[in-house]
N, C-alpha and C positions, 0 to 999 in steps of 0.2 A: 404554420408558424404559431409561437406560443405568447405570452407574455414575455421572456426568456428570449432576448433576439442576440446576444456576442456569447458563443464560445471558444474557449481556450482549449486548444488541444495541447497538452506538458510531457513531452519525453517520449517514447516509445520507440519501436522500428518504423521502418518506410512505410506500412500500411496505416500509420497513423496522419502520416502525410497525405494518405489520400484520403482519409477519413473527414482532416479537416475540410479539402477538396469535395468531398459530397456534404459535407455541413454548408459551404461559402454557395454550392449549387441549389442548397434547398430553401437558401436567402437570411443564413445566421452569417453576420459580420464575425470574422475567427480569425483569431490570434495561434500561432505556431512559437511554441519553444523550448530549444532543446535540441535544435538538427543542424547544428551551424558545421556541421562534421558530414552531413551524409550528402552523398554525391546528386541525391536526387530531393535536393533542400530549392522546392516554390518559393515565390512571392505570395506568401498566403498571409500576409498580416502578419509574418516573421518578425518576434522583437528578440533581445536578448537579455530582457529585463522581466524577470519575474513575476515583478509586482506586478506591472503593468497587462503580465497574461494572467493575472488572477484576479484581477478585476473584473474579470468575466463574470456572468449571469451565469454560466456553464461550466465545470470545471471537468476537461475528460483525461484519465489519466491513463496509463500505459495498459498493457496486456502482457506479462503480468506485470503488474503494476510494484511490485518489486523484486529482488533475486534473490536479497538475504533479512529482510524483514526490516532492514533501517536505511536505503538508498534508495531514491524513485530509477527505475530503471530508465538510463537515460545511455544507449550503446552510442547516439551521436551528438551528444554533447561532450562541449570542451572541459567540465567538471563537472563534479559531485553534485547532486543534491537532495538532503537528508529526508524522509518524507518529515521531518519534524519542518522542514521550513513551510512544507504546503500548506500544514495546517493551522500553521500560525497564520498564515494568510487569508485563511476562511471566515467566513462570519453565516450566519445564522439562516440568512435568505440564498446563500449560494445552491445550486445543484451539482452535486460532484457524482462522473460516470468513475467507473473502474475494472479492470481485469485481473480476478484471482485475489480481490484484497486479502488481506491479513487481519488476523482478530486485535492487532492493537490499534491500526488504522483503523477499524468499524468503530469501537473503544472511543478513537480521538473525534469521528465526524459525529458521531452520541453525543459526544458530550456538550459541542459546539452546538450543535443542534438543525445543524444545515441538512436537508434532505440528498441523500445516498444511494447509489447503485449498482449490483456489481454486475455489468454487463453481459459476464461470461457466464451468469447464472439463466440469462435469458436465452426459454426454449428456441426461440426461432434461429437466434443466434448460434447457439450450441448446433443445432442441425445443420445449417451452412456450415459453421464450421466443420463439421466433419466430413460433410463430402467433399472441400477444399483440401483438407488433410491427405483425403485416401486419393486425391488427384493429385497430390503431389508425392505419396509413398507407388502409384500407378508412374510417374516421370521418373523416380528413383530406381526404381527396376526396371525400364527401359534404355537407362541410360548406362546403369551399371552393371548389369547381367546381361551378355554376350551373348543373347539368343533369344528368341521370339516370345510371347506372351500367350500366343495360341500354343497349347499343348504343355506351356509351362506347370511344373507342376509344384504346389503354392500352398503354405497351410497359415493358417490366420487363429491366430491364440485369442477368443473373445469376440465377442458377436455384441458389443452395446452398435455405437452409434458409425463410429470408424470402421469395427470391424465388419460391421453390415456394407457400409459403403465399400469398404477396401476388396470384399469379396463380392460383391456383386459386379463392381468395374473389371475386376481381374476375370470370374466366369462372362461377362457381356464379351470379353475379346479374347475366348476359347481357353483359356488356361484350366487345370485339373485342381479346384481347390479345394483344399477339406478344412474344416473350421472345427477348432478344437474348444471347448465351453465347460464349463461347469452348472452351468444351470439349465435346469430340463427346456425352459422355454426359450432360453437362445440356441438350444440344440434342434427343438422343435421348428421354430422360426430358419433355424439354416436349413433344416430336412426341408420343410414346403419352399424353400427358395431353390432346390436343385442342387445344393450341396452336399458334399459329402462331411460327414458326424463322426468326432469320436470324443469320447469323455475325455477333460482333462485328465483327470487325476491317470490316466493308462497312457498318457503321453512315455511314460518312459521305458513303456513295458517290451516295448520291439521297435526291432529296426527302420528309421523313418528315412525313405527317400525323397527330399522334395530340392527344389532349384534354390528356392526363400524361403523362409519364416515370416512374417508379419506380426509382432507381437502389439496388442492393443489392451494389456493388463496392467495396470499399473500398481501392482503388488507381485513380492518375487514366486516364478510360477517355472523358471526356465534356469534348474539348478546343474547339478552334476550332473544325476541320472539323465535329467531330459537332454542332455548336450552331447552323454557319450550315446544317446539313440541315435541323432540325426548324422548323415552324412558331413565329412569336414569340407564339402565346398558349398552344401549349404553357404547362402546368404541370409544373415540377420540383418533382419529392420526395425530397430526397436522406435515406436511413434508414443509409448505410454508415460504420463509424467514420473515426477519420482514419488515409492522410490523405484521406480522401473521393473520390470518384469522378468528382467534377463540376471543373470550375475556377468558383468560383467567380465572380473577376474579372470574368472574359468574359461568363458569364452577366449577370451586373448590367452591363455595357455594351453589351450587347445585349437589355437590357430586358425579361429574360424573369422570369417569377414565378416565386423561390427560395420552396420550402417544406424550411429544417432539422429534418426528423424525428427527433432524436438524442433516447437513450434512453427510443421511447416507454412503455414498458409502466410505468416509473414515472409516465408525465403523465396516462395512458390509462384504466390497468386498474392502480391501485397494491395494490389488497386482492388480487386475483390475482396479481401478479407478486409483492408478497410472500407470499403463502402458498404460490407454488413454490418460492421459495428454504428458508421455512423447510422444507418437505416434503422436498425433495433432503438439505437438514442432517440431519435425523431419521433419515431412510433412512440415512443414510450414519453417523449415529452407532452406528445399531441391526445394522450391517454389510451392508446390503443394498445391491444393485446399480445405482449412479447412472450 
């Protein structure tokens, strides 16, 4: 425990729910609000008064923390509300956590002068999440590909952090994966993990048979050429933020099966991916190394 004993947790999905749930268990008094809508809305120090959750010592705000740069992302709440109201509410001693800010939000906690976070920047963080992610593009292809995982045959555009996780789960339970890379060392790194390598840029050079795609690029990488290579029952999984990796157009005019994987570990695993975030927070209030 810190100096720093009430936090607010404001807005977000269900894993923020648990989030405050592992804050209320590591002995922070925490205020919830913003989920008067979601089916799996605790008694966790629920107000529906703003002020009154920004009185916090704590201030943790969504992942991401907004969708079009001027609403705090709030899917279960019953209205709006502008991030201009959060920061009007801040003052100078508050700690505000956050996921994905925005450069006018960093702009506004500057200026105020309150000390700042963006949680998703923390490594420990980021690493959970992504093996969260590639456990839940591993239940997406079980569930929605009609045939086994062993012998499945699987290609994984990008070797950072997902696409390491996403193919190492997929070869642990027999499937044929190849990882497609543009950089020598993520090539190098899938060759010593047991993978099979081909350079991006020759993606569209011949004909690709595989069951999925997994794309983990989040710059466009999966245009015409690479779309009339692959098979049309190919399954795509695009898991990359924007502006994503695939075109989608072309894909749906070519008739192939879009699966939008965007932020799974909230759809997936929300009691673990909130309880990393709140664990990175702790760590990092308690001064330990995120």
């Amino acid at each position: 425990m810190t100096d720093f004993d009430t936090a607010a947790v404001i807005g977000g999905d269900t894993r923020q729910i648990y989030c405050a749930e592992k804050l209320r268990a590591a002995g922070y008094k925490t205020y919830l609000f913003g989920f008067e809508l979601s089916p799996d809305n605790a008694a966790l120090g629920k107000t529906d008064e703003l002020e009154k959750a920004m009185s916090a010592d704590i201030i943790i705000l969504p992942l991401p923390v907004s969708k079009n740069g001027k609403l705090l992302n709030t899917p279960f709440c019953g209205r709006e509300i502008p991030l201009s109201d959060i920061t009007r509410l801040l003052t100078p001693e508050k700690k505000v956590f956050y996921g994905m800010g925005t450069k006018q939000l960093e702009r506004a906690l500057a200026d105020i002068g309150c000390v700042y976070y963006d949680y998703y920047k923390f490594q420990s963080l980021i690493i959970k999440n992504a093996l969260l992610t590639a456990e839940g593009v591993l239940g997406i292809i079980t569930d929605k590909i009609p045939k086994t995982v062993f012998g499945m045959k699987a290609a994984v555009t990008g070797y950072g952090r997902v696409g390491y996780f996403t193919a190492k789960l997929l070869k642990a339970l027999g499937a044929e994966v190849t990882v497609f890379a543009r950089s020598p060392e993520q090539l190098a790194k899938a060759d010593c993990a047991g993978l099979e390598t081909e350079e991006l840029q020759y993606f569209g050079c011949e004909k690709r048979n595989f069951d999925c795609l997994i794309n983990t690029v989040p710059s466009h990488i999966l245009g015409e050429d690479e779309l009339n290579a692959l098979s049309s029952d190919t399954v795509i999984i695009e898991t990359a933020s924007a502006p994503y990796g695939l075109d989608f157009d072309a894909a749906r005019k070519k008739g192939f099966t879009v699966i939008k994987a965007f932020s799974l570990p909230g759809k997936t695993s929300p009691i673990t991916a909130g309880e990393v975030i709140a664990e990175a927070i702790v760590t990092k209030l308690s001064g330990g190394a995120v």
